[in-house]
C-alpha positions as a printed Julia matrix, in Angstrom:
321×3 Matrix{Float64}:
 -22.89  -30.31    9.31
 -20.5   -31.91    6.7
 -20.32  -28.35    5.13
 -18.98  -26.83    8.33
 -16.95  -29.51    8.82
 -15.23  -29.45    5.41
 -15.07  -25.71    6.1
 -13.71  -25.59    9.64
 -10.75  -28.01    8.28
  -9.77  -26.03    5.36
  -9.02  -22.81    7.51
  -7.16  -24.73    9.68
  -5.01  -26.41    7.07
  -5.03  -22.79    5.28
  -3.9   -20.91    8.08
  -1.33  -23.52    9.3
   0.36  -22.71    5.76
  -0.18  -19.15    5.49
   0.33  -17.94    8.84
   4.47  -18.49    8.9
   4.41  -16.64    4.95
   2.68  -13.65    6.69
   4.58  -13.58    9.84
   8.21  -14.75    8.98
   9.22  -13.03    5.8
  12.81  -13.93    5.95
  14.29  -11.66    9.31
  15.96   -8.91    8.97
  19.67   -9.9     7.01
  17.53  -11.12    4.05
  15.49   -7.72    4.18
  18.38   -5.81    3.87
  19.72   -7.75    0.49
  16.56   -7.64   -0.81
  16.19   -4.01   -0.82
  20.35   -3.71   -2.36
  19.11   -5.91   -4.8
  15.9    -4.05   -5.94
  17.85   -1.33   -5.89
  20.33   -2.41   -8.34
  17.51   -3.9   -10.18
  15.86   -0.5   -10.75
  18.77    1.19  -11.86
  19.74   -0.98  -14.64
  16.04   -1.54  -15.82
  16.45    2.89  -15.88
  19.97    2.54  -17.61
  18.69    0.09  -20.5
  21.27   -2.23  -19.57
  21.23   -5.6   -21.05
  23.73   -7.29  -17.99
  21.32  -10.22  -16.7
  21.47  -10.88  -13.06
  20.32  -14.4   -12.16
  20.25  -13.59   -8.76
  17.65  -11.18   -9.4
  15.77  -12.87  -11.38
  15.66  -15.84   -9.08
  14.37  -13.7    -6.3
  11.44  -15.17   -4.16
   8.2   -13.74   -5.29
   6.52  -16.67   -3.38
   7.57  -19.51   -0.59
   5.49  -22.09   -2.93
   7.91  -23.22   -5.83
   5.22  -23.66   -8.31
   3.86  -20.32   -7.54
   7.13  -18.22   -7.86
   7.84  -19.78  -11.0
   4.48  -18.59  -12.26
   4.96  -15.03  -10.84
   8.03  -14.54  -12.18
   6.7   -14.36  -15.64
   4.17  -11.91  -14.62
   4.83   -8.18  -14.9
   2.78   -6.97  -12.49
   4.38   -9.2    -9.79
   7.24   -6.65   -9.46
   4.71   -4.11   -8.86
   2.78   -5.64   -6.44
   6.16   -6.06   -4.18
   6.78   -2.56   -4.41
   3.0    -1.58   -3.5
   3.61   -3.97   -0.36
   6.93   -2.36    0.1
   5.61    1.16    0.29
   3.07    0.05    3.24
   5.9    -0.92    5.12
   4.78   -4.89    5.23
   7.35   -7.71    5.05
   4.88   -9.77    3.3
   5.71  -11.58    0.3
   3.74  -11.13   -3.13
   2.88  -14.98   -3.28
   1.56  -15.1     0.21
  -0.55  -12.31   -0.35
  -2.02  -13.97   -3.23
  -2.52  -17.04   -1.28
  -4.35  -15.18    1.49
  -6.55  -13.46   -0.31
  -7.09  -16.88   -2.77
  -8.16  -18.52    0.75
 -10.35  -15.77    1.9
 -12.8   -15.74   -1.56
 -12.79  -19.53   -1.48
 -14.14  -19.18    1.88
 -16.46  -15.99    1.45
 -17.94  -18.54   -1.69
 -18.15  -21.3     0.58
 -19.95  -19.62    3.29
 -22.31  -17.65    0.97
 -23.16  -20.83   -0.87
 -24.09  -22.3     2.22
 -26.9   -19.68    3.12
 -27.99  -18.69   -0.37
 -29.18  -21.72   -2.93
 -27.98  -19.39   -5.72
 -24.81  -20.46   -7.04
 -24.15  -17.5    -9.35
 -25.18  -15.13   -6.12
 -22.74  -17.24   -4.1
 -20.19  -15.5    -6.16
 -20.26  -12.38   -4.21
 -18.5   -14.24   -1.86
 -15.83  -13.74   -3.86
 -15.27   -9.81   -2.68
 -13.7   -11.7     0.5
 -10.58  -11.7    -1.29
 -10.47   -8.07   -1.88
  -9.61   -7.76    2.35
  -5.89   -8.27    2.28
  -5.54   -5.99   -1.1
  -7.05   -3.35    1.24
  -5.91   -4.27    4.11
  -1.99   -3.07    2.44
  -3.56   -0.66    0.57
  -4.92    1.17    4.27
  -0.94    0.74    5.69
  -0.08    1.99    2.34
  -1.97    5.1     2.3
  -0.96    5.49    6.19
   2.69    5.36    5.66
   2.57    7.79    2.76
   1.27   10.18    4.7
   2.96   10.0     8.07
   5.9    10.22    5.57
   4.44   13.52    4.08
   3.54   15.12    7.4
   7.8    14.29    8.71
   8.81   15.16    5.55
   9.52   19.15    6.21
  11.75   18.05    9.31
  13.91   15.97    7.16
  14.53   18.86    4.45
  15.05   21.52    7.65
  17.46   19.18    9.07
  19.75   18.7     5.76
  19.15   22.16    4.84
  21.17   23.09    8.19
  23.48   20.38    8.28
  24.51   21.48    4.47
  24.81   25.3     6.17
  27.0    23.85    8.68
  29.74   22.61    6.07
  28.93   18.75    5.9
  28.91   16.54    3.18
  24.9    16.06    1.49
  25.53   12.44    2.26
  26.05   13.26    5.82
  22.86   15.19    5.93
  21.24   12.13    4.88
  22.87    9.95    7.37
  21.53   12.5     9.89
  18.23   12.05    8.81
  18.43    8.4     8.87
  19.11    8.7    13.15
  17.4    11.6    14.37
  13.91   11.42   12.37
  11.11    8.82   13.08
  10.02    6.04   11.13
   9.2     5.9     8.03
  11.15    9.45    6.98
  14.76    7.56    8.77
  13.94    4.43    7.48
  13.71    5.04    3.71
  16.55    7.81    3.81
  18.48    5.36    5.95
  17.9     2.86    2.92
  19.35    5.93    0.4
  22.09    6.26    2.28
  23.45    3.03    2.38
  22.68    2.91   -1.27
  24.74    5.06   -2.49
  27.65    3.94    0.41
  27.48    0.53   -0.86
  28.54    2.4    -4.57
  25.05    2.83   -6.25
  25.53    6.54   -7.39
  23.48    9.37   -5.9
  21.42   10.07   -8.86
  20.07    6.61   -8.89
  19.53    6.01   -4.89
  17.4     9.49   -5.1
  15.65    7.35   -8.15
  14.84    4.5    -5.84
  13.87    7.01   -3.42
  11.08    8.51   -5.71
   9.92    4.78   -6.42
   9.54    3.8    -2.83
   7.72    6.84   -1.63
   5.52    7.85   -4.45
   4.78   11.36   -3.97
   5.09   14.8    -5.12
   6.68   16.41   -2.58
  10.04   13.68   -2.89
   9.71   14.22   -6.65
   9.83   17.62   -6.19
  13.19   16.74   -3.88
  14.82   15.08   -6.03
  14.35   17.24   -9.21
  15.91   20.1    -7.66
  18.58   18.3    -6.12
  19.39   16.73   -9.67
  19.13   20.29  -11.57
  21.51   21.81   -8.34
  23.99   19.08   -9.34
  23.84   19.71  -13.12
  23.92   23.66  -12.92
  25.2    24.96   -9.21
  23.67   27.01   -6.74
  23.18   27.3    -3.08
  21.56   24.24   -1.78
  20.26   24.96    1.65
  18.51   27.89   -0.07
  16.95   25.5    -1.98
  16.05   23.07    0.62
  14.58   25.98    2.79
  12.47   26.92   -0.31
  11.19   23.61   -0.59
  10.52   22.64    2.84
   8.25   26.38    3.0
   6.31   25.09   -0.38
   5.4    22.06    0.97
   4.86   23.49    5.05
   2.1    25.94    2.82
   0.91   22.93    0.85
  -0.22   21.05    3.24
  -1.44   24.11    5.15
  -4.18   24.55    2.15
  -4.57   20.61    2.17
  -5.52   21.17    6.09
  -7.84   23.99    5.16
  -9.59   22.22    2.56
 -10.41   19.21    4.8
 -11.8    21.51    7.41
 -14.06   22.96    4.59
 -15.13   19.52    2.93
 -15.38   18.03    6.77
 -19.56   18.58    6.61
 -19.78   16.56    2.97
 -17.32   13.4     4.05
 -19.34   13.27    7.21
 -22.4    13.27    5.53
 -21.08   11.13    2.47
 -19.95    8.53    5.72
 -23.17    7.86    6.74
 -24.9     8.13    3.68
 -22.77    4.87    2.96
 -23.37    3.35    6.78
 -26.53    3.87    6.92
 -28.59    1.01    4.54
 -25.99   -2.12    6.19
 -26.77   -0.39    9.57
 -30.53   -0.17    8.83
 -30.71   -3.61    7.53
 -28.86   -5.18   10.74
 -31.65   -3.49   13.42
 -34.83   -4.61   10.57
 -32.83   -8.0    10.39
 -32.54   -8.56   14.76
 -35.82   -5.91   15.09
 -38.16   -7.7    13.05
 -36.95  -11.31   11.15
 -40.07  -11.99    8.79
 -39.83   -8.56    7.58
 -36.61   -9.32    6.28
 -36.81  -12.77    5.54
 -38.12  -12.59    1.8
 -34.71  -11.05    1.06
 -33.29  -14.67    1.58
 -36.1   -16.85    0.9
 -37.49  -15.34   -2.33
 -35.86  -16.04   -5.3
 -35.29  -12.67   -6.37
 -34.02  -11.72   -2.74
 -30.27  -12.57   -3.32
 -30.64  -11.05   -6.84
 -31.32   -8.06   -5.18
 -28.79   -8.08   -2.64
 -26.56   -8.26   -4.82
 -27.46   -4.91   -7.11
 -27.98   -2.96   -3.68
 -24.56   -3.8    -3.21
 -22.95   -3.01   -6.56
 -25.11    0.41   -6.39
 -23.58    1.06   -2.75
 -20.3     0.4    -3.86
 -20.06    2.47   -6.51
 -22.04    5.22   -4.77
 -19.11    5.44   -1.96
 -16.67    5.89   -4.61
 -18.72    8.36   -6.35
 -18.97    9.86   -3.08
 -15.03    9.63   -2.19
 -14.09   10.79   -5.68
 -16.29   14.17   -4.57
 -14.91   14.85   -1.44
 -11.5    13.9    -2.09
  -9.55   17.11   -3.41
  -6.18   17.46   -4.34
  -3.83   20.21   -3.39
């Protein structure tokens, strides 16, 4: 009962604290310099410049002071706010640490409660892996609902460049008829390059924001029409067919791998599943797994062995067009 206790308090406490850094993130006005700011950021880190910006280096990484001092000398801190940029979250790097601190500390706890085991206990551990994937899930959905409006947008400045207006225009066009996330992110170029960030760099950012291969592609011929000339609707028409047929094949090949990621899903479903009715079915019969000493021990390696079976399995049916 103490356990529980002790338990039951710390999630409180933890998600009095947390709960504001996941929510908040600062409104809207702070968003917005942010993003100018990253953006400047990236084009001098691309320039080689050695201008230092304490304002950008004194950016919030974190709402905790001790932690944001500590991420700032990290590297990879920058990258983890643009992979939690590109899902669309206004979630800062430090609270996402936090969260996901909490959520192993508690996954240990609990585990160490029901298994004697401490070194088992550490599976717990994996608890923290849920807000990683949680943003890795919006990521991956963003992306893509950002690939499938992506042929509008090109149609769209393809005709408004036919039509005599400026490229920027076409972009600002894009920014208020499309739907989120395609107006969102060209609504973020656009006010790049208004605010005086030049072209060639806001289509930069661009490419860094939305990792993909169909804005590379964009952006490559957009640069080489600048440097050497040539009709750029053409161009855009080209490019919005290439990537229309693209993800035509895409389509085709998940209707033809449809049969092995169905059978790959409940290949990986099916020993949890099994285990929950033997576990409320029949109790002794699974009992040793928790009592025995070698129970946990195996637990664990049917676990590892599932895990990296589904990605075996994912890396299979997953095929790139």
């Amino acid at each position: 009962m103490p356990v529980l206790l002790a338990i039951v308090t710390f999630v409180i406490v933890a998600s009095v604290l947390l709960l504001p850094c996941l929510i908040g993130g600062g409104g809207r006005r702070q968003k917005i310099i942010r993003q100018r700011l990253e953006s400047v950021e990236k084009a001098m880190a691309r320039d080689n410049s050695s201008l230092e910006l304490d304002l950008l280096r004194n950016e919030l990484l974190s709402s905790v002071p001790a932690l944001n001092r500590l991420m700032i000398r990290w590297p990879w801190a920058v990258r983890l706010r643009e992979f939690i940029a590109q899902a669309g979250l206004n979630i800062k790097p430090g609270s996402l640490i936090l969260g996901s601190a909490v959520l192993a500390l508690l996954g240990y706890l609990l585990l160490r409660y029901w298994v004697v085991n401490p070194f088992v206990s550490l599976a717990g551990v994996a608890a923290g892996a849920i807000p990683i994937l949680y943003v890795a899930v919006k990521r991956g959905m963003r992306l893509r609902e950002f690939e499938k409006n992506f042929p509008e947008a090109l149609d769209l400045l393809a005709r408004a460049v036919r039509a005599g207006h400026a490229f920027t225009t076409g972009i600002e066009m894009i920014a208020k008829e499309l739907p989120e996330p395609v107006a969102g992110e060209f609504r973020i170029t656009f006010e790049e390059q208004n605010l005086g960030l030049p072209l060639k760099d806001a289509l930069l950012n661009l490419t860094e924001r939305i990792p993909i291969i169909d804005v590379r592609f964009f952006v490559t011929a957009l640069l080489i029409q600048k440097e050497s000339g040539g009709n750029l609707a053409e161009i855009l028409d080209n490019l919005s067919y290439v990537i229309r047929d693209r993800c035509r094949i895409y389509g085709e090949v998940r209707v033809k791998t449809a049969h092995g990621r169905l059978t790959a899903g409940i290949l990986v479903a099916l020993p949890p599943i099994m285990a929950l009715l033997m576990a409320s079915l029949n109790p002794n019969y699974m009992k040793p797994l928790w009592t025995d000493p070698w129970g946990p021990y195996m637990l664990v390696g049917a676990g590892t062995m599932q895990v990296l079976g589904s990605l075996l399995l994912w890396k299979i049916t997953n095929i790139e067009v």
